[in-house]
N, C-alpha and C positions, 0 to 999 in steps of 0.2 A: 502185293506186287506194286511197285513204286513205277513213275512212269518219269522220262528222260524228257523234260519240257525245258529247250534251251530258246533264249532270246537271240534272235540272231540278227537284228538289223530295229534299228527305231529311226524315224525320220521326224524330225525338228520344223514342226510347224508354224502357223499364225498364234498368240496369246497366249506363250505358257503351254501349250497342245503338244504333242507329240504320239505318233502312232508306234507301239511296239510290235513287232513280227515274232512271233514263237513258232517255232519246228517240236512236232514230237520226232522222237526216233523210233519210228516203227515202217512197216511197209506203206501205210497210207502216206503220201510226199506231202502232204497238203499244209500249207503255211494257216496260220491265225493271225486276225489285224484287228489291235484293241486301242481303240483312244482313250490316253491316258492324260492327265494336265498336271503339271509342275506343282506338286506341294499338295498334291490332294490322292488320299490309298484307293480311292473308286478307279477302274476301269470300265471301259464299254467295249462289248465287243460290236465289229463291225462287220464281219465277214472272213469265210474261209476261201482260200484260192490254190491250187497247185501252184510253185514259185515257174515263172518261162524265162524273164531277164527282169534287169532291174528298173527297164523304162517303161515295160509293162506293167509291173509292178507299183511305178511312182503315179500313173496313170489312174490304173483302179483305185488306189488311195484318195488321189485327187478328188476323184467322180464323186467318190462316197464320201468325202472329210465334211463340208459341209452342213450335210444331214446330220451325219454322228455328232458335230458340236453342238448343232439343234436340241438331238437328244441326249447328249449329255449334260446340259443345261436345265433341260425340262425333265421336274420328275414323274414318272412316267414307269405303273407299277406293273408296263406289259415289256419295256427296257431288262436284258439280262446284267448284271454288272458282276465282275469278279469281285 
């Protein structure tokens, strides 16, 4: 069984950073938020959320971007990475 994992939004951050959003297609709605950096195949994941709008959306990013640069900087073998 193959699963329907489309990118549907990345926001363009501080340093090369950028957060991608994946949607699966299924009943669960719930979006995926991975920091990802320019020129490098590691991802971090950061958190799952249901999508509400997209100010809410650039918000929770915010909150968490931070941290997530922290630990994607730091290696750190309790960190999940794609």
């Amino acid at each position: 069984m193959e699963k329907q994992i489309k990118v549907v939004a990345r926001y363009h951050c501080e340093h090369d950073y950028y957060v991608e959003v994946s949607n699966e297609d299924s009943v669960i709605a719930s979006r995926d938020y991975w920091l990802c950096k320019q020129g490098s195949p590691k991802k971090l994941y950061m958190f799952s959320s249901p999508y509400t709008n997209a100010e809410a959306e650039e918000h929770m990013i915010l909150t968490e971007l931070s941290d997530a640069i922290q630990a994607y900087e730091t290696v750190d073998t309790s960190v999940r990475y794609a």
